[in-house]
C-alpha positions as CSV (number, residue, x, y, z in Angstrom):
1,X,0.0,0.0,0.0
2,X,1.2,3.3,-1.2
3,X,1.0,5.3,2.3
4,X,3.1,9.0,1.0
5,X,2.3,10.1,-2.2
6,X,3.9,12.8,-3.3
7,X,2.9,14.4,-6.7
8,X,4.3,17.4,-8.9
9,X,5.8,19.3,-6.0
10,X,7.5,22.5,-7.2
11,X,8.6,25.4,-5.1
12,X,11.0,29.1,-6.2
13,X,12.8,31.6,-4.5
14,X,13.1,34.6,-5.8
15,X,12.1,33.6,-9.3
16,X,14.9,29.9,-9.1
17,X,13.2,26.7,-9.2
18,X,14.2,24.6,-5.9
19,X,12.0,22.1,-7.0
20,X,10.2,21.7,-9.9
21,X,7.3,18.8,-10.4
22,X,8.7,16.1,-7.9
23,X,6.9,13.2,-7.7
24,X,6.9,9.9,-6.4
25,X,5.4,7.4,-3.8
26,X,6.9,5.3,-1.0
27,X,5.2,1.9,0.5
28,X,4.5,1.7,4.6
29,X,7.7,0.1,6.0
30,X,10.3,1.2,3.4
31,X,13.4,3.4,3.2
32,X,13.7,5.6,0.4
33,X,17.5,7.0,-0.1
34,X,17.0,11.1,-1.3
35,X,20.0,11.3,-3.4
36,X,21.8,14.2,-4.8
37,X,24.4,17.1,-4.7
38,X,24.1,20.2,-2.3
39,X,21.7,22.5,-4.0
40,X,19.5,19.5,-6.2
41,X,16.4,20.1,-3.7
42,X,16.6,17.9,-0.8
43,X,16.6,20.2,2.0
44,X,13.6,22.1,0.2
45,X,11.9,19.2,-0.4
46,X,12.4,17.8,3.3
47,X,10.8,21.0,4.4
48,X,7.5,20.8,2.6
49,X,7.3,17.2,3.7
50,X,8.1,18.5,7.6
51,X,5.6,21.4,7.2
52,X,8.5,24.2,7.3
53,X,7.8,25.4,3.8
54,X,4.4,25.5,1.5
55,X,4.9,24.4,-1.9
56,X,4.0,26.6,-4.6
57,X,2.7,23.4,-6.3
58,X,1.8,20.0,-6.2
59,X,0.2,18.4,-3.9
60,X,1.2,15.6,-0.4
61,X,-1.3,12.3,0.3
62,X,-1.0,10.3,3.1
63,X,-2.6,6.9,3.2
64,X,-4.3,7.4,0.1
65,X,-5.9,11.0,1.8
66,X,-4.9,14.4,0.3
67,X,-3.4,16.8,3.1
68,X,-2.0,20.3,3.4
69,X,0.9,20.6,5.5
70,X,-0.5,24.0,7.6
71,X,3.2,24.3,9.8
72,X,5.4,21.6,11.6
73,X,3.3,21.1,14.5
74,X,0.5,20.2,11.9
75,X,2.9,17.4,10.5
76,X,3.6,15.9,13.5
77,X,0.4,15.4,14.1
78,X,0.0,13.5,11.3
79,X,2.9,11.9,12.2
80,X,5.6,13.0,10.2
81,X,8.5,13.5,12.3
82,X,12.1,15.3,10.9
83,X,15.6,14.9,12.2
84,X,17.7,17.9,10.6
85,X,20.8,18.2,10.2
86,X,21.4,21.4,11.8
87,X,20.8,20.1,15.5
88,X,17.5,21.7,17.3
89,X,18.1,21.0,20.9
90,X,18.1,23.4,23.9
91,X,21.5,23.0,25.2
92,X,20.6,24.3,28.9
93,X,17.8,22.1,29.2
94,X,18.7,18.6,30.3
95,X,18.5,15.1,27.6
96,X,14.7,14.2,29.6
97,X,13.6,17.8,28.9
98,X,14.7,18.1,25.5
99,X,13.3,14.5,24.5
100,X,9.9,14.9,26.1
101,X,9.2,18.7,25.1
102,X,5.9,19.5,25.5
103,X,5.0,16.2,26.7
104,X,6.4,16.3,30.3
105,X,4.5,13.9,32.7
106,X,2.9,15.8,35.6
107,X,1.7,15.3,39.0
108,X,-1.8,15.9,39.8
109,X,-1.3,20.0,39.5
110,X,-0.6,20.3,36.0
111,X,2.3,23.1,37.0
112,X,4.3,20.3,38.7
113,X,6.6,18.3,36.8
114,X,6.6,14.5,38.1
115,X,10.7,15.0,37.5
116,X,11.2,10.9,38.4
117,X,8.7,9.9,35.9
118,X,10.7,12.2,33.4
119,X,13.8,11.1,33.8
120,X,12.7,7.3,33.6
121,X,10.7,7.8,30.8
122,X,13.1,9.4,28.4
123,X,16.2,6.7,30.2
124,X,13.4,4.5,28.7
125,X,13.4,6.0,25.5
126,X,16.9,6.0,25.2
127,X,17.4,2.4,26.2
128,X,14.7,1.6,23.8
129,X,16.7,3.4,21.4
130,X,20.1,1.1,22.6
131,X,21.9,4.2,24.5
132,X,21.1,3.7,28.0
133,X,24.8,4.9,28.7
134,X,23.1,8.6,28.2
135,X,22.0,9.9,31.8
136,X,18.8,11.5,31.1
137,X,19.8,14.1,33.9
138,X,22.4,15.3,32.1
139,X,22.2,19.1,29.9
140,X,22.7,18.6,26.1
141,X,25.1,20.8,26.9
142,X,27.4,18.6,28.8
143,X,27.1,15.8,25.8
144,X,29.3,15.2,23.0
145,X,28.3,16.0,19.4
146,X,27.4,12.2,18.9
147,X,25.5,11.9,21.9
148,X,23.3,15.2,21.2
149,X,22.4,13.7,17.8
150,X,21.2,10.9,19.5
151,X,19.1,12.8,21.7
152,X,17.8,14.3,19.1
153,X,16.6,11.0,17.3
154,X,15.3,9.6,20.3
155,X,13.1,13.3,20.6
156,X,12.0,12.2,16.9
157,X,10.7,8.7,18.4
158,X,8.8,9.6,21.2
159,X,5.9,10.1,19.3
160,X,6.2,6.9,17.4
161,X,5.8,8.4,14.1
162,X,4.6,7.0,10.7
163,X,7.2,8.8,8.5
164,X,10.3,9.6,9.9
165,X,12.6,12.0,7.8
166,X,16.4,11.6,8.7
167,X,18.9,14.4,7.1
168,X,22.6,13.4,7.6
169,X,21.7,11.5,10.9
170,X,25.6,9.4,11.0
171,X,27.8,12.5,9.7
172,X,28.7,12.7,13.9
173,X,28.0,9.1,14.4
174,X,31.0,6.6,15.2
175,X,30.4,3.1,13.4
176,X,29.0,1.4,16.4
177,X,26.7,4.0,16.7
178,X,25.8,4.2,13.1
179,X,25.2,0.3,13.4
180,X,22.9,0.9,16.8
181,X,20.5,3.4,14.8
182,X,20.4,1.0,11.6
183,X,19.1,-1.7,13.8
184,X,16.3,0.9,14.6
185,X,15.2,1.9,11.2
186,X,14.8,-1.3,10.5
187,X,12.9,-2.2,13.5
188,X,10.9,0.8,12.4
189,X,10.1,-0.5,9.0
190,X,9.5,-3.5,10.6
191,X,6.1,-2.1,12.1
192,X,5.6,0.2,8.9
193,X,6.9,3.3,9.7
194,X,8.5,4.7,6.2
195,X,11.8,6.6,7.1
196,X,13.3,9.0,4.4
197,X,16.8,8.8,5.1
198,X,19.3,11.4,3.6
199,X,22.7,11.1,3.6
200,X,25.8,11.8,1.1
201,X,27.6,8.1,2.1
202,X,26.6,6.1,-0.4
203,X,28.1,2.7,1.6
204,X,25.1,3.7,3.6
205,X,22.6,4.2,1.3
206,X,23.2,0.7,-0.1
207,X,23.1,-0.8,3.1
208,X,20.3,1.0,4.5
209,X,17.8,1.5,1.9
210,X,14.7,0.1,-0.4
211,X,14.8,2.6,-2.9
212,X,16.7,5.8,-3.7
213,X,15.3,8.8,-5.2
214,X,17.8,11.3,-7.1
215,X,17.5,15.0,-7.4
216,X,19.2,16.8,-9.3
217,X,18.7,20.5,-10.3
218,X,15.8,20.6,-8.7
219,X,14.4,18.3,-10.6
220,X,14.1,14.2,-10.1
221,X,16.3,12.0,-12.5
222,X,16.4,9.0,-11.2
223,X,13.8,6.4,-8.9
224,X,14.8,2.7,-8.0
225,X,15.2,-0.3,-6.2
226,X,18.2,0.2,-4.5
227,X,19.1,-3.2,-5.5
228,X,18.7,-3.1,-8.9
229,X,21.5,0.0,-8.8
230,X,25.1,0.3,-8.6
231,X,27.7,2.7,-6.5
232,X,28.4,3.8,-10.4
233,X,25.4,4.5,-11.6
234,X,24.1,6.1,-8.6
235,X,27.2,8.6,-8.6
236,X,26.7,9.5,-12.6
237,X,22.7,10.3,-12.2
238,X,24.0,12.9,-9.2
239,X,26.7,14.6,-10.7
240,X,27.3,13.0,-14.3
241,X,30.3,11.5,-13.5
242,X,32.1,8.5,-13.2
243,X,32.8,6.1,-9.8
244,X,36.7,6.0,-11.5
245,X,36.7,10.0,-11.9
246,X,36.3,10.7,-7.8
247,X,40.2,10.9,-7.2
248,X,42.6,12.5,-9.2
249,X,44.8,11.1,-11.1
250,X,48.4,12.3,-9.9
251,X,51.9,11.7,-8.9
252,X,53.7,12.4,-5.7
253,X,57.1,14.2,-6.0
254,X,58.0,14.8,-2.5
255,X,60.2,17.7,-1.8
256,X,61.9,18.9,1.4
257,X,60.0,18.4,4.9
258,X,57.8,21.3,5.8
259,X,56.0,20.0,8.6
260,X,57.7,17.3,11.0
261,X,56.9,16.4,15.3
262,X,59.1,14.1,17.0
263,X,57.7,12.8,20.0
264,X,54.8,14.5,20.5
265,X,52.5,14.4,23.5
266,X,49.5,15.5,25.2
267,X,49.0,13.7,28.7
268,X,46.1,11.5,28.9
269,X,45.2,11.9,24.6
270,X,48.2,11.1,22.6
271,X,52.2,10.3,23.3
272,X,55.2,10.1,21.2
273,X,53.6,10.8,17.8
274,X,56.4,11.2,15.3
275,X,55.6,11.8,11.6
276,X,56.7,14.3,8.5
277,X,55.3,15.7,5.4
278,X,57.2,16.3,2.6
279,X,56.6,19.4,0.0
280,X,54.2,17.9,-2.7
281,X,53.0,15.1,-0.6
282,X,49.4,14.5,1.0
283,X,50.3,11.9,4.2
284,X,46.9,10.8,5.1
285,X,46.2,9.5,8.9
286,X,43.4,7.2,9.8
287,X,41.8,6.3,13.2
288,X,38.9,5.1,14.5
289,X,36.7,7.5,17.1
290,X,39.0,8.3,19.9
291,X,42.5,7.0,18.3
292,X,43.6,10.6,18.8
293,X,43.9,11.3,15.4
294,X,42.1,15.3,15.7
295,X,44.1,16.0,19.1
296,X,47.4,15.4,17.0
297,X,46.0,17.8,14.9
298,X,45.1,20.4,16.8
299,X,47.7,20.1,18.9
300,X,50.7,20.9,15.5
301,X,48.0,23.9,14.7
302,X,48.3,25.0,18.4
303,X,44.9,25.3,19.1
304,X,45.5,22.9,22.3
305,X,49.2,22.6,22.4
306,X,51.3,19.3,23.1
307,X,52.9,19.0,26.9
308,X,56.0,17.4,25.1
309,X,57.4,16.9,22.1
310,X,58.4,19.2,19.1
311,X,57.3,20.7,16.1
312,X,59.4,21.5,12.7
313,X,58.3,23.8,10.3
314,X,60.7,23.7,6.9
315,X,63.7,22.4,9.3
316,X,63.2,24.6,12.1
317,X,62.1,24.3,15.4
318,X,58.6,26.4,16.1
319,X,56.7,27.1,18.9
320,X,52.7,26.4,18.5
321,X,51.1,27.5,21.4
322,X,48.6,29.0,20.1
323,X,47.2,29.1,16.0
324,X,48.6,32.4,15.6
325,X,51.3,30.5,16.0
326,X,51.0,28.3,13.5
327,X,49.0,30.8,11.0
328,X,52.7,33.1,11.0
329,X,54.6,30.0,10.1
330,X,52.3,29.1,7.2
331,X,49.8,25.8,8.5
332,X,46.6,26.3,7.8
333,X,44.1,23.8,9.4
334,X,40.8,23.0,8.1
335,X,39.1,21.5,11.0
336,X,36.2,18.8,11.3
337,X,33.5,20.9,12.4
338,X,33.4,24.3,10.4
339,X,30.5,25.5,11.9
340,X,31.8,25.2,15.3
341,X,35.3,25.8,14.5
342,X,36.2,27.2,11.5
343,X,33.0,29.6,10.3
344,X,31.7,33.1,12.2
345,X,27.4,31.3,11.1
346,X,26.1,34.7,11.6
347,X,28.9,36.8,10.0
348,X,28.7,37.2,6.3
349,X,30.4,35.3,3.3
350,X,33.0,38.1,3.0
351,X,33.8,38.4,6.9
352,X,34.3,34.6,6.8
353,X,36.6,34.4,3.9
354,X,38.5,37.3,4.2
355,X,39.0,36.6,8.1
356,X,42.7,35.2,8.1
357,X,43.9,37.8,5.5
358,X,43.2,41.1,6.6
359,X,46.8,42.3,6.7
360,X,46.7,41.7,3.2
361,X,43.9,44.2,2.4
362,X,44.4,46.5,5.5
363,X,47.4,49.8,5.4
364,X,48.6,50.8,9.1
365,X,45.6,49.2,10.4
366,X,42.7,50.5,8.3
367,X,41.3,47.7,6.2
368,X,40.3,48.4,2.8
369,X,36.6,46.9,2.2
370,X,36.3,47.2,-1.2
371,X,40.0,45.7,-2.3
372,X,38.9,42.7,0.8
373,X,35.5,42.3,-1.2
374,X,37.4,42.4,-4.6
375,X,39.6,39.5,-4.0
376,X,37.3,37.8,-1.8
377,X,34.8,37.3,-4.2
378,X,38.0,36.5,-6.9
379,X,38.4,33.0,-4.9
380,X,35.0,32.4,-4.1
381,X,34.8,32.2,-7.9
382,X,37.5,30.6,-8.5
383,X,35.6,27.9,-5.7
384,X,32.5,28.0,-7.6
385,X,30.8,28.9,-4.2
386,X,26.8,29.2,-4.7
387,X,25.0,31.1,-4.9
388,X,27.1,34.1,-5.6
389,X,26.8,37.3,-3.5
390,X,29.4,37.7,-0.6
391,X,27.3,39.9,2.1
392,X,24.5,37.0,2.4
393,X,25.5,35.3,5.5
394,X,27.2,32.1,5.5
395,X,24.7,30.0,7.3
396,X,22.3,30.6,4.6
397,X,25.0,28.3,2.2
398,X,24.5,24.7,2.2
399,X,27.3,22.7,3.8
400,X,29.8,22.2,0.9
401,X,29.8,25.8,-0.1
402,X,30.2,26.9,3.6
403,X,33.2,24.4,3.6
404,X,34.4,26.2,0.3
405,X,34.4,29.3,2.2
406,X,36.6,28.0,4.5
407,X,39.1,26.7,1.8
408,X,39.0,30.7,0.7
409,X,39.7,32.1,4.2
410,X,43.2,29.6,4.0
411,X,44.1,29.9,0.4
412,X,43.7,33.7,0.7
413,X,47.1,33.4,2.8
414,X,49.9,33.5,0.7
415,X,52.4,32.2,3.2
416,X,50.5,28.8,4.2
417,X,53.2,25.9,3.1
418,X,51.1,23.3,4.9
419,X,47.1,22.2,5.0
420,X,45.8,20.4,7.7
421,X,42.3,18.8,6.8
422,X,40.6,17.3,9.2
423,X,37.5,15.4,7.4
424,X,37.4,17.9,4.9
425,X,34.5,16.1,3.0
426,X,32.7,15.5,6.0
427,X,28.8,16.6,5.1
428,X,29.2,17.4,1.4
429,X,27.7,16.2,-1.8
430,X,29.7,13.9,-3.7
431,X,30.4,17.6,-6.7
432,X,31.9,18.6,-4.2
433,X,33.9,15.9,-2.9
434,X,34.9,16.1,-6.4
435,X,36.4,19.6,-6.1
436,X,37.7,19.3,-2.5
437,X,40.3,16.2,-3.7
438,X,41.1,18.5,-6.8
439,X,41.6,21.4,-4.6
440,X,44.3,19.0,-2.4
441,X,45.8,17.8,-5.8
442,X,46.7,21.2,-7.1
443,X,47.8,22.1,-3.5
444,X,50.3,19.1,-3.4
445,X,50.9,19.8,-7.7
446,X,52.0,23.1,-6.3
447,X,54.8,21.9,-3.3
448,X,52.1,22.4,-0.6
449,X,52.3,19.6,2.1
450,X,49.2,18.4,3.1
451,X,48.1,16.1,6.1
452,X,44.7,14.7,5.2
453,X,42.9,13.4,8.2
454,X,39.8,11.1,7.4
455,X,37.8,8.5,9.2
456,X,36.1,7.4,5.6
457,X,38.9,4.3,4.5
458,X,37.9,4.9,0.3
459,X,39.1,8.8,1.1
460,X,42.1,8.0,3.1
461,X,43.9,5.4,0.8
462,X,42.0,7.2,-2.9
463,X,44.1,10.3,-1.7
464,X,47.3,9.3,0.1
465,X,50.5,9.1,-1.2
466,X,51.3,7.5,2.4
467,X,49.2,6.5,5.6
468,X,49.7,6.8,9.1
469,X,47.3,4.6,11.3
470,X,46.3,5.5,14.6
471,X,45.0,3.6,17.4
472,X,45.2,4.6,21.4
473,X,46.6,7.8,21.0
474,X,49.6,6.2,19.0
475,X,50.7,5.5,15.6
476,X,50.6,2.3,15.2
477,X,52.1,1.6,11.5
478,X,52.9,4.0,8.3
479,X,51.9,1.9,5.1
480,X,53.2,3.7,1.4
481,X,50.5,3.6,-1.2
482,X,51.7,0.1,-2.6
483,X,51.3,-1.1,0.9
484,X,47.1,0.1,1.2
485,X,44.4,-2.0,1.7
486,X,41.2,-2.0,3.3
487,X,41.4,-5.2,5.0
488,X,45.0,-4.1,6.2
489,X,44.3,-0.6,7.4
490,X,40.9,-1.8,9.2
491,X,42.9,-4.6,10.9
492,X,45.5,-1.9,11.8
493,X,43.2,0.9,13.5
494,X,41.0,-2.0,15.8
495,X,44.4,-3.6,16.4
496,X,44.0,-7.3,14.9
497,X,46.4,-9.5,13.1
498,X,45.3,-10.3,9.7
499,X,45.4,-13.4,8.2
500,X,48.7,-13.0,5.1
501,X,46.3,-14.5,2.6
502,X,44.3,-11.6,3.0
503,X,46.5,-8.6,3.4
């Protein structure tokens, strides 16, 4: 039984089609896969399906009835619940409040909160969900990024919905947690909840899914069984490229060492991490959650300094304690989360990119807007970022051209020698995974050093010229590219031996 039917949806902003006549229809108890680049129409169409946005167009049936999605509190009413990317919980309220807002138990005044009853229901809930090592007394706050998105899926499944819309649910998610919420969905579908479930890994979408839906341009190219689809053909109806054409073809020609620690160590995180990167090289390092891999990182940018150990830059010993530090002797670090980290969300485009080169635009302390805006807007160009117009602010950009503008802010710099990407492709479309490895190659094509930090295996060994693997804070091997495979580097970063036959 067709329980969603969607039919001709179209919506525009200011005159540009987000979507135009979308249609299709999803069975109770099935997963559909939305598919496509940043900017094909997901998040617009994820909207109208949560009640967010009105269509201009088309028209939304559930269980064979025609509705008209009045605002969100309308949808989940009807059952429609949405798990955004952008998280929505109230960091100073605690995990019960958050997952039972506006359904608190109460004791027989309706002004007192039975607290107890709270707490066990949303422990409950959680457990229910296969996190019961969350203490519903806790503020979101006090919770890692992981754990919040949790929460925030556990607030979705309170009210036991019938369509449940997921939008990038495992981008924070380690792999055991990615495997505990898979086990849900399909426990969902079990009982006939349908589950929309948007994400840009595709091992996922494979694994996860029934059928997969592909936008593109705001307009649908592609519906299927996911099983009568391949990896290849679902990347070519999303971008129009090829599965072979995702890393660059290039060849390493290391020059001198521009970045090198010897013994570095930060009590209680990492200890006696030694590596180098070579001028022209991209040295990738791989770890599973908690290996250390981001501490090393942060720790060579200065951003939370080593207790012991050194740091090289070019041959010469450098202090990094702190990432002015590191921004005066050229290392430029791209870090894993760019809103909380790397972007000013309610600065504009301009303010973002031109942040880490103002000297260059500025004379005895004045800065010159117009020459900032002129070669601000020369790299954003260059970066494709869209849409164009650098005084909208960057939050309103979708999450590969808000990592774009974070490329610009670095490459702006024309001292940097050495990149430091920490999951640089974290939460982007596959177009612009696409332009992110090219970026790298050009970068390393023109004697930049480049430590490439990744915790995706087909990134990490499609991009490195070497690999480190971490595990426990330590580096535990350093394999050259003839040395790289999957079965090898997994056994590696859990810390098995592998059978010879297979590695």
């Amino acid at each position: 039984m067709v329980a969603l039917s969607v039919a001709n949806i179209s919506k525009a902003y200011d005159g540009n089609p987000a979507l135009a006549g979308v249609s299709f229809a999803v069975e109770s108890g099935r997963v559909l896969a939305l598919c496509g680049e940043n900017g094909a129409g997901k998040s617009t169409l994820i909207k109208i399906l949560a009640g967010a946005t009105p269509p201009d167009a088309g028209s939304i049936a559930l269980d064979g009835k025609a509705v008209v999605l009045r605002d969100p509190r309308h949808a989940i009413e009807l059952g429609i619940r949405t798990v955004y990317q952008e998280l929505s919980l109230l960091p100073h309220l605690s995990v019960a409040e958050n997952i039972l807002l506006g359904k608190m138990p109460h004791r027989s005044a309706k002004w007192w909160v039975d607290w107890p009853q709270a707490n066990e229901l949303a422990t409950r809930e959680l457990a229910n969900f296969g996190f019961d090592r969350i203490d519903a007394r806790a503020l979101v706050s006090e919770l890692s990024v992981s754990e919040q998105q949790v929460v925030e899926i556990a607030k979705a499944l309170v009210g036991r919905p019938k369509i449940l819309i997921l939008d990038e649910p495992t981008s924070v998610l380690s792999a055991r947690e990615t495997e505990t919420l898979f086990a849900k969905i399909r426990e969902l579908t079990a009982s006939g909840v349908i589950v929309l479930y948007v994400s840009h890994r595709l091992e996922e979408v494979f694994e996860i899914s029934d059928e997969v839906l592909v936008l593109k341009d705001s307009v649908k190219v592609l519906t299927a069984k996911t099983r009568e689809i391949d990896r290849n053909g679902l990347i070519s109806a999303m971008v129009g490229r090829s599965l072979a054409a995702i890393y660059p073809n290039r060849a390493a020609r290391p020059g001198p060492a521009l970045l090198e620690c010897r013994d570095l160590s930060r009590a209680g995180v990492f200890e006696d991490v030694s590596l180098t990167v070579h001028a022209g090289e991209i040295v990738g390092m791989f770890g599973l959650v908690g290996s250390g891999r981001t501490d090393v990182a942060r720790a060579l940018f200065g951003a939370t300094p080593a207790t012991s150990g050194e740091i090289l830059v070019d041959g010469a010993p450098v202090k990094m304690g702190r990432p002015a530090d590191a921004i005066a002797n050229g290392v430029a670090f791209v870090t894993e989360d760019r809103k909380r980290d790397g972007l000013g969300l309610d600065l504009s485009v301009l303010d973002n990119g031109g942040l880490a080169s103002m000297d260059l635009v500025s004379w005895r302390g004045v800065l010159n807007r117009a020459r900032q805006e002129t070669v601000v807007e020369a790299k954003l160009d260059e970066l494709a970022v869209r849409p164009r117009g650098v005084h909208r602010m960057v939050r309103q950009l979708s999450g590969g051209n808000q990592q774009k503008v974070v490329l610009a802010k670095w490459l702006l710099l024309d001292r940097t020698r050495v990149f430091i990407f920490d999951e640089p492709t974290r939460g982007v479309d596959i177009a612009t995974k696409f332009e992110i490895y090219r970026i790298m190659a050009d970068l390393a094509a023109t004697g930049m050093a480049i430590l490439l930090i990744s915790s995706e295996m087909p990134e990490a060994l499609g991009m490195s010229d070497r690999l480190l693997i971490m595990r426990g804070g330590r580096i535990v091997a350093a394999l050259d590219r003839s040395e790289l495979s999957m079965e090898r580097v997994f056994a590696l970063a859990i810390g098995v031996e592998l059978d010879r036959k297979t590695a």
